[in-house]
BALOBA-1460 file (C-alpha; in Angstrom, 3 decimals):
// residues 139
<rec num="1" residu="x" x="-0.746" y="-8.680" z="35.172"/>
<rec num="2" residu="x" x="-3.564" y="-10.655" z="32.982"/>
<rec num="3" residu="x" x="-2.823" y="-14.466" z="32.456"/>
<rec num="4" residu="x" x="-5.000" y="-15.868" z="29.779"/>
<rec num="5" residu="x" x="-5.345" y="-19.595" z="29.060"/>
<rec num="6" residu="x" x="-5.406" y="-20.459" z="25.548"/>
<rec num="7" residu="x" x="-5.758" y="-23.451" z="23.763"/>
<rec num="8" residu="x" x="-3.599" y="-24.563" z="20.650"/>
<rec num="9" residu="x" x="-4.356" y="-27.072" z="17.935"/>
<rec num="10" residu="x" x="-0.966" y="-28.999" z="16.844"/>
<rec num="11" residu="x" x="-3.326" y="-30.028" z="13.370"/>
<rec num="12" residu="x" x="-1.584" y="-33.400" z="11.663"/>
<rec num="13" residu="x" x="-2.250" y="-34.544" z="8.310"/>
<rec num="14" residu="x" x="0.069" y="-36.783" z="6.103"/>
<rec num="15" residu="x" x="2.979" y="-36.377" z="8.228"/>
<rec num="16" residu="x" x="2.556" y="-32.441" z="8.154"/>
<rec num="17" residu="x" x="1.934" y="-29.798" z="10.654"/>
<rec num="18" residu="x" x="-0.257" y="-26.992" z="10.291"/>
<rec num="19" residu="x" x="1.277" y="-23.019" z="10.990"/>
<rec num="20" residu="x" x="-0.623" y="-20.071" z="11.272"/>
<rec num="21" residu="x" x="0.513" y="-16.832" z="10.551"/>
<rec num="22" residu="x" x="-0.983" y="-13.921" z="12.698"/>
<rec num="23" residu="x" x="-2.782" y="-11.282" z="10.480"/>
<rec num="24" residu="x" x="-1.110" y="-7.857" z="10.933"/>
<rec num="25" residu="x" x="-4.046" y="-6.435" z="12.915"/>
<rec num="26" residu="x" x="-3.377" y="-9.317" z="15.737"/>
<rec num="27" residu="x" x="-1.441" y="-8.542" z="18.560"/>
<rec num="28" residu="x" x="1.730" y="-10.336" z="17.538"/>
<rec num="29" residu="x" x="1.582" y="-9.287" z="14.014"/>
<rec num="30" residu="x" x="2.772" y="-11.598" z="11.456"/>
<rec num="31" residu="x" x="4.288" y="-13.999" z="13.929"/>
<rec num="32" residu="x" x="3.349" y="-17.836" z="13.354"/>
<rec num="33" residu="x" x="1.488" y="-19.846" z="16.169"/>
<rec num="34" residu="x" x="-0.980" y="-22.769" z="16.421"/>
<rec num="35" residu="x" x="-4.570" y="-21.912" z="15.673"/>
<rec num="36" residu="x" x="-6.658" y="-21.551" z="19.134"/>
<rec num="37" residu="x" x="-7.911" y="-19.441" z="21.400"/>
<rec num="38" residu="x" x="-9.033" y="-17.917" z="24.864"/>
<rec num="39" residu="x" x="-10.805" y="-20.671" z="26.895"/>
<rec num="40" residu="x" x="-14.081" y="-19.470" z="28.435"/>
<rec num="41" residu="x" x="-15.391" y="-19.402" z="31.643"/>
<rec num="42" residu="x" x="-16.682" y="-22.850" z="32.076"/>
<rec num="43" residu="x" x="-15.541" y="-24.629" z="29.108"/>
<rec num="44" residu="x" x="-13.363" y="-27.161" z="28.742"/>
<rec num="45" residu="x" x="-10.369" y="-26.597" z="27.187"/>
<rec num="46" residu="x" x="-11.023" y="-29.371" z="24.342"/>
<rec num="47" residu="x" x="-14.359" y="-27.531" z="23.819"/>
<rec num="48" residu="x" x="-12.715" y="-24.033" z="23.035"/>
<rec num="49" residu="x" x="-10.334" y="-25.627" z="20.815"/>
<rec num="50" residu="x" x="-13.645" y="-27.241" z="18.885"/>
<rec num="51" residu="x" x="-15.338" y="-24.182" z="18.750"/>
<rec num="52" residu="x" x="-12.476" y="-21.992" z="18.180"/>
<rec num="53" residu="x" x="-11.085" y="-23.765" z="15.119"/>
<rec num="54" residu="x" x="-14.709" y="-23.689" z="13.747"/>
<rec num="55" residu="x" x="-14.610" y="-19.621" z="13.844"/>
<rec num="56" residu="x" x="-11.292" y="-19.445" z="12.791"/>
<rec num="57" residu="x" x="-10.715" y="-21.493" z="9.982"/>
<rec num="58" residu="x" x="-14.290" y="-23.443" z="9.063"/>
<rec num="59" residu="x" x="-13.072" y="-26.864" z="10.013"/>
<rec num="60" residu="x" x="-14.202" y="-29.207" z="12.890"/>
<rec num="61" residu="x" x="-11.308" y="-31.174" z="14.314"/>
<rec num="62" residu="x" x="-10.912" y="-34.714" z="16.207"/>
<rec num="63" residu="x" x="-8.828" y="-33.022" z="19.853"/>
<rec num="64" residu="x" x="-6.327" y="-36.069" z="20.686"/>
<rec num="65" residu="x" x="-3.597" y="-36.435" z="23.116"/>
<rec num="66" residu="x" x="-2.633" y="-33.330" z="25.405"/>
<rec num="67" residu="x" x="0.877" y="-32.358" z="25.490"/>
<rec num="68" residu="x" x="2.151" y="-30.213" z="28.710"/>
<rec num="69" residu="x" x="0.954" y="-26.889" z="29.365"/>
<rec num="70" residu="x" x="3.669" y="-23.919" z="28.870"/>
<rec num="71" residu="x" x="3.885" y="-20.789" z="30.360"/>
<rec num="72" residu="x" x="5.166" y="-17.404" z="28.548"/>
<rec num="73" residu="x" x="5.524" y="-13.995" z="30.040"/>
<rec num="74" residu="x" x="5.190" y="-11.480" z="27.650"/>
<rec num="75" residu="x" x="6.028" y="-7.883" z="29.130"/>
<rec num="76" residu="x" x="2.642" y="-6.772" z="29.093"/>
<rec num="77" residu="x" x="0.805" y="-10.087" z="30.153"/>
<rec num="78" residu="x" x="1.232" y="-13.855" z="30.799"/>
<rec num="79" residu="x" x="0.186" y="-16.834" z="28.554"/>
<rec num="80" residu="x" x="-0.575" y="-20.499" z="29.306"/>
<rec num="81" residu="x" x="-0.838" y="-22.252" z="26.135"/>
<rec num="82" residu="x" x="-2.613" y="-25.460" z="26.649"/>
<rec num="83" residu="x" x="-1.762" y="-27.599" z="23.171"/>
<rec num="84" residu="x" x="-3.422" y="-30.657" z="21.905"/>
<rec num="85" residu="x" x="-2.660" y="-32.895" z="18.788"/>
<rec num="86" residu="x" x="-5.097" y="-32.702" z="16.340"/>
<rec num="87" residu="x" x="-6.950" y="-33.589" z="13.326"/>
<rec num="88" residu="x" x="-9.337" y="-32.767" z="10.633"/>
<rec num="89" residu="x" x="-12.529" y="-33.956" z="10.749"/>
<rec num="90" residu="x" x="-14.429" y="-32.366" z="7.955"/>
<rec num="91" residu="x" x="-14.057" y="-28.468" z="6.545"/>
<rec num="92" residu="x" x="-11.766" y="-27.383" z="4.286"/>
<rec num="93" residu="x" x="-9.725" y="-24.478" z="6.060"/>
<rec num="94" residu="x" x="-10.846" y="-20.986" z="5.153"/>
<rec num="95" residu="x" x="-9.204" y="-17.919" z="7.022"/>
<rec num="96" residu="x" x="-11.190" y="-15.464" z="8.904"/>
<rec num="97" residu="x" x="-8.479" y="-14.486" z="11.224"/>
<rec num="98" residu="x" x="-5.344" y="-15.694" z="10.108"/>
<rec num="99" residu="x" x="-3.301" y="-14.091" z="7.315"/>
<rec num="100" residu="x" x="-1.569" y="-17.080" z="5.792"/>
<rec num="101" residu="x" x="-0.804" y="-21.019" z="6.896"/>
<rec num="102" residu="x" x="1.770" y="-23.402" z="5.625"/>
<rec num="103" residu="x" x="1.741" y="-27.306" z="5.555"/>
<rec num="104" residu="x" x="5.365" y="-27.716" z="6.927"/>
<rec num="105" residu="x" x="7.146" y="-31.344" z="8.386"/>
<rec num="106" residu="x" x="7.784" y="-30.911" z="12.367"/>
<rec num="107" residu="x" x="11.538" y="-30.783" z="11.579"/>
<rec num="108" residu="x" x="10.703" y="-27.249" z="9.918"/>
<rec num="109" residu="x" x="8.539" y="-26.015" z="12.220"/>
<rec num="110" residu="x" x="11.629" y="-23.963" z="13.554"/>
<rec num="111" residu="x" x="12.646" y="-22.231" z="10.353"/>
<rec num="112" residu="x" x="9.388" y="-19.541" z="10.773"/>
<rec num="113" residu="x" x="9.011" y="-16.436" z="13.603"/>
<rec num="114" residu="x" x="6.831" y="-17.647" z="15.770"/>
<rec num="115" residu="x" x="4.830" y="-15.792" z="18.807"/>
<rec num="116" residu="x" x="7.547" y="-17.058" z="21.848"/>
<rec num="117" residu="x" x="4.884" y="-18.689" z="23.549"/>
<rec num="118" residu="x" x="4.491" y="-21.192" z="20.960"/>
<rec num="119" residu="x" x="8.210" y="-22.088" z="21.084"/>
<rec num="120" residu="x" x="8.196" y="-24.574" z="23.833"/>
<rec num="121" residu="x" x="5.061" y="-26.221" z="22.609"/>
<rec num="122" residu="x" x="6.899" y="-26.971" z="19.454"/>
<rec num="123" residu="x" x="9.822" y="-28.100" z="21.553"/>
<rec num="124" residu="x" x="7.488" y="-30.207" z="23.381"/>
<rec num="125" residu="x" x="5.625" y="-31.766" z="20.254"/>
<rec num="126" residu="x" x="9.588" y="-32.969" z="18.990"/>
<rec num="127" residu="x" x="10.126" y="-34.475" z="21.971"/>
<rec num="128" residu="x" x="6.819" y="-36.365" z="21.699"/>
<rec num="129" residu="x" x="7.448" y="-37.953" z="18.093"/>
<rec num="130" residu="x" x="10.882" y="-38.789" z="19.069"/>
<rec num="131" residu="x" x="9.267" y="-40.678" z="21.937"/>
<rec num="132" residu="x" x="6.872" y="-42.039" z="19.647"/>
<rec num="133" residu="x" x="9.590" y="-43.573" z="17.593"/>
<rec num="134" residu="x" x="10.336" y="-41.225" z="15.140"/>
<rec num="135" residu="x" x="6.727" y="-40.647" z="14.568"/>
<rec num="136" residu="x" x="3.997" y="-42.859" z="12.501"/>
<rec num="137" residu="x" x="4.136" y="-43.076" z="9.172"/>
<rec num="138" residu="x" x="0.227" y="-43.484" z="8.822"/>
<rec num="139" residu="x" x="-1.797" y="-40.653" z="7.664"/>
């Protein structure tokens, strides 16, 4: 079975998370995940992220802190999503991949369909702010 390692961008700004919406060509049509992709032989997994949110959606992004890898086996291969908390640099975000994104507050992360291998990511994230203390207000 193939296992791919993929990198995910948890984007912040103003208290807000960043969704991305699968276009229907994707494998997973439609379903919402972080923006990121397949790391490549030899790079790092903050580099992909870099470079991969630069293809995707135009922007460059600061990578912060690294929240724990998760596992997801789909019936026809295995994921291990490797997700970081990040910002916006500089860009403004223009889709070449992606069919639509939404702005949303962590607390309503859950209410879209996202890919399943995204789920534990976002459980992970929640955990984090409530560790945090209920997150920072500063944007």
């Amino acid at each position: 079975m193939k296992h791919l390692h993929v990198t995910c961008a948890i984007i912040e700004r103003d208290g807000l998370v960043l969704a991305a919406q699968r276009s229907a060509a994707m494998s997973l049509p439609l379903k919402w995940e972080f923006a990121g992709g397949k790391i490549d032989p030899g790079e790092s997994p903050e580099e992909c992220l870099r470079r991969e949110l630069t293809e995707e959606m135009g922007i460059q992004i600061r990578v912060g802190k690294d929240l724990p890898a998760a596992t997801y086996h789909y019936p026809e291969f295995a994921v291990t999503l490797h997700p970081f908390v990040c910002k916006i640099e500089s860009g403004e975000i223009v889709l070449h991949e992606h069919a639509a994104i939404r702005w949303l507050p962590p607390e309503q992360l859950l209410d879209l369909d996202w890919a399943e291998a995204d789920l534990p990511v976002i459980q992970s994230y929640l955990s984090s702010l409530a560790y945090d203390g209920a997150g920072s207000s500063s944007g």
